[in-house]
C-alpha atoms as one frame of an Amber mdcrd trajectory, in Angstrom:
protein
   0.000   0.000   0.000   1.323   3.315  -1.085   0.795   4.834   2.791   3.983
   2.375   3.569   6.050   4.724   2.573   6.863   5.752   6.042  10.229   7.149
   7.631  12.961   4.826   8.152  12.593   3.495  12.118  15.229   5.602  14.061
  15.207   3.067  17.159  14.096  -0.655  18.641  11.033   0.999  20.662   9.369
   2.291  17.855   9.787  -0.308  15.452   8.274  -2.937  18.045   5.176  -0.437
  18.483   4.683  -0.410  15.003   5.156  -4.113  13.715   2.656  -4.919  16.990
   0.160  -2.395  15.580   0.675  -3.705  11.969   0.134  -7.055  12.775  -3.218
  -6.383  14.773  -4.748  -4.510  11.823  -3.822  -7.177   9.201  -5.441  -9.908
  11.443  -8.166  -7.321  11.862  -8.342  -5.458   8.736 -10.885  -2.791   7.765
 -14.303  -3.470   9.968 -17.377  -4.335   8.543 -20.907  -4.745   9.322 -20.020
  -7.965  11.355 -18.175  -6.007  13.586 -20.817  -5.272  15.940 -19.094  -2.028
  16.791 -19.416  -0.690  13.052 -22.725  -1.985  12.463 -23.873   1.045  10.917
 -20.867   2.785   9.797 -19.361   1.219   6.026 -16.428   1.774   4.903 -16.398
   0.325   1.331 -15.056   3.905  -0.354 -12.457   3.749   2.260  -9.179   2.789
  -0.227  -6.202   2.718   2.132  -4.449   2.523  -1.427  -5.169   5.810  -2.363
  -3.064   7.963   0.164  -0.297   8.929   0.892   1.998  10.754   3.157   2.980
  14.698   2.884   6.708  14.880   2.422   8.796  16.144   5.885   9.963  18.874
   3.968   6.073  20.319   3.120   5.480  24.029   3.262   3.820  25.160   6.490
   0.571  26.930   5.979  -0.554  27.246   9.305  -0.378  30.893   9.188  -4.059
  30.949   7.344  -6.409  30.233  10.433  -7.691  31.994  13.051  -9.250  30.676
  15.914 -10.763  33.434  17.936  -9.827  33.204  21.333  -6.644  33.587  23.174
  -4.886  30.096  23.503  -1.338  28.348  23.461  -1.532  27.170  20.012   0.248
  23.915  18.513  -0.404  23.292  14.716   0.116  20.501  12.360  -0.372  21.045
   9.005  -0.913  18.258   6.570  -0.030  15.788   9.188   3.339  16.919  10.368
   4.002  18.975  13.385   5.096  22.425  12.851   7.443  23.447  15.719   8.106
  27.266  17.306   3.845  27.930  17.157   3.514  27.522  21.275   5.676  29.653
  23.497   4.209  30.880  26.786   4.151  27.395  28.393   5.517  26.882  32.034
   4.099  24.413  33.886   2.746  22.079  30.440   5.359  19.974  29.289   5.323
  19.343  25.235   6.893  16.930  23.322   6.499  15.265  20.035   5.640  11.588
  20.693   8.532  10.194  18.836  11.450  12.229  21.375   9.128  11.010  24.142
   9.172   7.270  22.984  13.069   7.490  22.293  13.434   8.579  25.881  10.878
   6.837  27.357   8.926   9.527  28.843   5.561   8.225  27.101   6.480   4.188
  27.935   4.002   4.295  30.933   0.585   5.473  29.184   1.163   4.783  25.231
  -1.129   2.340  24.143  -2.156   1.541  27.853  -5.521   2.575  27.143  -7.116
   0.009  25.055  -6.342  -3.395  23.249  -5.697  -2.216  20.125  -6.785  -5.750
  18.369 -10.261  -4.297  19.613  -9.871  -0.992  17.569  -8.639  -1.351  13.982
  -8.019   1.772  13.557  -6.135   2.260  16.542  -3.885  -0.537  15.404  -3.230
   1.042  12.009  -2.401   4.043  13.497   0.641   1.803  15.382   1.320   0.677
  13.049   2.679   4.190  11.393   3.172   5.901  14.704   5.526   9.016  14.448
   3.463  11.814  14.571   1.425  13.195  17.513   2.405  14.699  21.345   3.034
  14.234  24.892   1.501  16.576  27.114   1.642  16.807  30.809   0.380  19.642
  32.938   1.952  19.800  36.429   0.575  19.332  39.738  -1.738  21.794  41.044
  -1.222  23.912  38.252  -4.754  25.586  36.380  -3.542  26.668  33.130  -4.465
  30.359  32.293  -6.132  29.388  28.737  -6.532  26.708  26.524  -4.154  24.381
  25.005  -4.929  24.279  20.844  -4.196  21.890  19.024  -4.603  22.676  15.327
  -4.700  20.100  12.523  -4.578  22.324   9.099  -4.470  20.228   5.876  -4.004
  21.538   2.827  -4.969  18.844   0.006  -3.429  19.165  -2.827  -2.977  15.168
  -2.516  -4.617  12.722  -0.485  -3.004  12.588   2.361  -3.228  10.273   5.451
  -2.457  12.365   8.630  -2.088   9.628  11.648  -1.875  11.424  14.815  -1.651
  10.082  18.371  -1.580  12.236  21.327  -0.907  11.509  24.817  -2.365  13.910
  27.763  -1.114  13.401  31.401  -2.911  15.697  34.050  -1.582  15.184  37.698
  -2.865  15.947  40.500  -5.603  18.872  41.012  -4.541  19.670  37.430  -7.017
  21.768  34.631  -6.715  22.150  31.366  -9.249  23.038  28.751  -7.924  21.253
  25.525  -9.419  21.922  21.973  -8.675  20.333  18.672  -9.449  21.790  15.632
  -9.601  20.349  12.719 -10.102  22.125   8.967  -9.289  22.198   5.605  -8.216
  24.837   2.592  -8.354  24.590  -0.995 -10.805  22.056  -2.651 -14.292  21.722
  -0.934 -14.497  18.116  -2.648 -10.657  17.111  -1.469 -10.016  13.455  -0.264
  -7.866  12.567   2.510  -7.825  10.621   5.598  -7.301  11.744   9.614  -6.791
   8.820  11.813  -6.365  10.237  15.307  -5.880   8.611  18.235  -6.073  10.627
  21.911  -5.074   9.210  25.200  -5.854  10.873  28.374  -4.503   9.841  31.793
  -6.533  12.437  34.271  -5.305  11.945  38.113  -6.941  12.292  40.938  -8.866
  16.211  41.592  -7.770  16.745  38.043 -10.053  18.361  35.454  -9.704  17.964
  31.904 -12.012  20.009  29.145 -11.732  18.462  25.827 -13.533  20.091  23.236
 -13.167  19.684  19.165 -14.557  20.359  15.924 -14.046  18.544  12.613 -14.857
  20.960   9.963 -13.515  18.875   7.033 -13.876  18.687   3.605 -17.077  16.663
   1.733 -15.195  13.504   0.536 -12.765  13.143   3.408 -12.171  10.723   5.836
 -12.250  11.426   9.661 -11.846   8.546  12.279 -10.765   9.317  15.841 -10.648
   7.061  19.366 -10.697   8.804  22.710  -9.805   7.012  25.696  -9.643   8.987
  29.084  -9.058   7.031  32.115 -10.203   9.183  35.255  -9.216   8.714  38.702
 -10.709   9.740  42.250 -12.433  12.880  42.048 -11.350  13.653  38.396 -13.191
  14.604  35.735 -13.378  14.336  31.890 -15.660  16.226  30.268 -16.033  16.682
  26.258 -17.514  18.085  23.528 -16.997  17.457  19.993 -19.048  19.087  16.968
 -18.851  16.894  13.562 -19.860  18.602   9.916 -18.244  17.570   6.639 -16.413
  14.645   5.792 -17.965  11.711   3.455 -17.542   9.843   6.196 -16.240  10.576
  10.110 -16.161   8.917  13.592 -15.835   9.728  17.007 -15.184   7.318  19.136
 -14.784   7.552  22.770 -14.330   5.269  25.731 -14.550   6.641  29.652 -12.954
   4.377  32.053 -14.520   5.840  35.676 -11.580   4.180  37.733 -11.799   5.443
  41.338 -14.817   6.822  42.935 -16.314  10.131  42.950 -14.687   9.971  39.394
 -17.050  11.788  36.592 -17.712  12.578  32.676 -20.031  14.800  30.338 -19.762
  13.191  26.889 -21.591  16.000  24.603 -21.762  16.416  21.276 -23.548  17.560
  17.939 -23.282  17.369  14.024 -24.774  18.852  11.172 -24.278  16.859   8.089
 -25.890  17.139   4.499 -25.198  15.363   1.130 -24.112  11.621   1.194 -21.789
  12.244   4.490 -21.811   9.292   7.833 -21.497  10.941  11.036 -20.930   8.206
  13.858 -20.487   9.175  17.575 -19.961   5.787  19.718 -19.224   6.463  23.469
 -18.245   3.853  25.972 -18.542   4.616  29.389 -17.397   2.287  31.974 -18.431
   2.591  36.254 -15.154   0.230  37.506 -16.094   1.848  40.967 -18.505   2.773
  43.323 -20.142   6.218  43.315 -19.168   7.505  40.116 -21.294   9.704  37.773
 -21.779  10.104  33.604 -24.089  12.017  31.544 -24.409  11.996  27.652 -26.085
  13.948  25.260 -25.461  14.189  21.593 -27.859  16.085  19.169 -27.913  15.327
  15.738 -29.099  17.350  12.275 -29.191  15.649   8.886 -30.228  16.529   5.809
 -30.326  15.144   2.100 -29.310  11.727   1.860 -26.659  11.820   5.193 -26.938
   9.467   7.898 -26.324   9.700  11.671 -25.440   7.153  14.141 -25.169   6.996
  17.706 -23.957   3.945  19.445 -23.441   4.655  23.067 -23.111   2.502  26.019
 -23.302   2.530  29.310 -21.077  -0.549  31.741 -21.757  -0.700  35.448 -18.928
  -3.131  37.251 -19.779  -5.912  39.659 -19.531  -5.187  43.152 -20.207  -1.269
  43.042 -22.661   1.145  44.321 -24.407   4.730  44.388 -23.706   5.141  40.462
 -25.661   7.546  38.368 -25.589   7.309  34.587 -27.565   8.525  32.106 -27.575
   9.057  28.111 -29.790  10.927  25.839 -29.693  11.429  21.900 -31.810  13.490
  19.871 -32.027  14.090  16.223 -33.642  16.799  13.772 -34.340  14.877  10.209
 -34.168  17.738   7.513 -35.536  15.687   4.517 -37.338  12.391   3.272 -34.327
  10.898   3.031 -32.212  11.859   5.930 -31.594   8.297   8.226 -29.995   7.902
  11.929 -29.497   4.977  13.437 -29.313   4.686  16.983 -28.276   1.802  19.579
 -28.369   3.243  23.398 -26.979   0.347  25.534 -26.688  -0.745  29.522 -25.107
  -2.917  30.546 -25.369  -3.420  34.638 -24.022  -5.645  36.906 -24.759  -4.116
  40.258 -28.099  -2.867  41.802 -27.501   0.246  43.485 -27.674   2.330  40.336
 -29.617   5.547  38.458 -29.514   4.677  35.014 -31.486   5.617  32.118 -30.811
   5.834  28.009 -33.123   7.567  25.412 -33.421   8.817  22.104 -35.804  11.417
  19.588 -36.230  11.884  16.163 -38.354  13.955  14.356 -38.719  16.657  12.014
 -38.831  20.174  13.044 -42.066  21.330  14.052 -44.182  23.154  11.610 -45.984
  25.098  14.085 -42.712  26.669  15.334 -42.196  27.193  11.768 -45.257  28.950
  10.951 -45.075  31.488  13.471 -41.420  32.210  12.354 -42.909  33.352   8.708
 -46.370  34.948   9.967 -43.657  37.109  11.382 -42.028  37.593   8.009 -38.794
  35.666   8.323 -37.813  33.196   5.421 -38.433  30.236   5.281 -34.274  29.456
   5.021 -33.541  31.694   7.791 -36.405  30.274   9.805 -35.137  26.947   9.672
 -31.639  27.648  10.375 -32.962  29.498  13.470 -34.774  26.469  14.725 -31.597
  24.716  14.123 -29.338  26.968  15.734 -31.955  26.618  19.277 -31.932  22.802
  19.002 -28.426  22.887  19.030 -27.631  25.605  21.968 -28.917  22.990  24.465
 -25.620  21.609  24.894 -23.862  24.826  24.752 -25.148  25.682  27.893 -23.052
  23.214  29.336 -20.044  24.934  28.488 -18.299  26.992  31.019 -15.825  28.557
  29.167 -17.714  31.955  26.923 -14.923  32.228  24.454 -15.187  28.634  23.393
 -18.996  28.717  23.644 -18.867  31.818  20.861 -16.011  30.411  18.660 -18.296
  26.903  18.545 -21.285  28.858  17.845 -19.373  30.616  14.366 -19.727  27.153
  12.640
């Protein structure tokens, strides 16, 4: 496959990493509708063939966006890190994965997340591991503003960015981490982000992880989250899909200690032929822990939505609340989201509940909108915009809210 084409292996470490995570995708290969996991997600345009890697020596472009809010910025463009864009830091520690793997830094939490011959993707992104971070934030420290982490392609090929980031907050930590992905040039351009984001959040800490995937029409977008969360800690995320052909967002919640807690939120706004998938996996390994889930969906033309999400309460634990909701606007005839909320519950001290909407948007809302002489267009978009601002709400930082509310 022409993605092979990957730098020469600079040390032992790395090499092992990657001929493990090639050998669990070939025994894996890409999913299909067997996998119970990608029951409604296909990837038969998916051609692995067809990409390729930008050249190390690519002009950086990352001069062309503007985010619009005050952050500590880090920016890859077409898949390869672009150093001297963060200054400021102090107590945030930033390396590129590969000098952390070298000197061992990252050997403790790489790949300690998951089984990666449970994630295919996951395993092909071993497989050509080089690219991506490790982060820690100190002890006690509360970092002024956000940490940015800015994925800017430029397509003039199709590319296959493969990104894995590590994130390590310690004790009483906070950080409010956003990744931003987006596209320039061709509004039809193919190419392919495979991201994979592991966060280790200790006890008291607080991590804020929001993104948005604003890619273009016939791209490819799949990413796997996996936070483990500790006494007291808490991971909370939001994540906003529109464009791509096809993209996932996968994201797994191990609740490890108790008082440990997560807000999995989320939206997206897809038209044309495009697949948005969220999946979330939360597990409750421990007694009084707490989740809450809700993910909005709007979806027009011929796109489709899914939402898989499930919800694991451990043997032997108690005083657990969790609950998931999903709700989606259908925008035409042939609009279609699937949905599969789960529980799964071993223990009987619990508050759990799932649900899930779908409907069109209500055409007496709609009338009164144009008896007061506002198009029909604008009316829509406004009904939209207040089906959507729900989960807003939930966000506590105002900059963030109003650069999320600009897409």
């Amino acid at each position: 496959m022409s993605i092979s084409e990957q730098h020469t292996v600079l040390n032992p470490i790395l090499e092992t990493l990657r001929q493990k995570g090639n050998s669990s995708f070939a025994k894996q290969g890409l999913p299909t509708s067997k996998n119970e996991s990608f029951k409604y997600t296909k990837f038969r345009e998916l051609n692995l063939d067809n990409f390729v890697f930008a050249k190390q020596e690519h002009k950086c472009c990352c001069n062309e966006h503007k985010l619009g809010f005050d952050a500590y910025e880090i920016v890859f463009c077409n898949g390869k890190l672009c150093h001297n864009h963060c200054s400021g830091l102090d107590k945030i520690e930033v390396l590129p994965l590969i000098d952390a793997i070298k000197d061992k830094t990252s050997q403790k939490y790489l790949n300690k997340s998951f089984d990666m011959d449970n994630f295919p993707f996951a395993a092909l992104n071993n497989a050509y591991l080089e690219q991506g971070l490790f982060i820690r934030v100190a002890k006690d420290y509360v970092s002024d503003k956000p940490l940015a982490l800015v994925y800017h392609l430029v397509a003039n090929e199709k590319y296959f960015c493969n990104i894995h980031n590590v994130v390590v907050l310690e004790n009483n930590a906070q950080l409010d981490l956003v990744e931003y992905y987006y596209h320039a040039g061709d509004i039809k351009a193919e190419y392919f982000n495979n991201v994979v984001n592991e966060f280790f959040i200790s006890k008291n800490a607080t991590l804020n992880h929001y993104k948005v995937q604003n890619d273009a029409f016939k791209a490819f977008h799949i990413a796997l989250n996996v936070a483990n969360v500790k006494q007291n800690g808490r991971y909370d995320s939001f994540c906003l899909q529109k464009g791509a052909l096809l993209a996932r967002n996968e994201t797994v919640v191990k609740l490890l200690e108790e008082k440990a807690q997560t807000e999995v939120n989320g939206a997206y706004v897809i038209n044309g032929w495009a697949t948005a998938d969220t999946s979330t996996y939360i597990e409750h390994l421990h007694s009084e822990t707490y989740s809450n889930q809700l993910v909005k969906g709007v979806v027009g033309d011929y796109a489709k939505g899914v939402f898989q999400g499930k919800i694991y309460i451990a043997p032997d634990t108690a005083k657990i609340n969790g609950y998931q909701l999903h709700k989606a606007l259908l925008l035409s005839d042939d609009a279609v989201v699937n949905v599969k909320p789960e529980l799964e519950i071993f223990a009987d001290d619990v508050k759990c509940s799932h649900g899930s909407t779908c409907g069109e948007i209500d055409k007496e809302q709609m009338f009164y909108l144009r008896s007061r002489g506002i198009s029909e267009q604008n009316a829509k978009q406004i009904l939209i915009t207040a089906f959507i601002n729900e989960l807003f709400n939930k966000i506590s930082n105002p900059n963030i809210i109003s650069w999320l509310k600009s897409f």
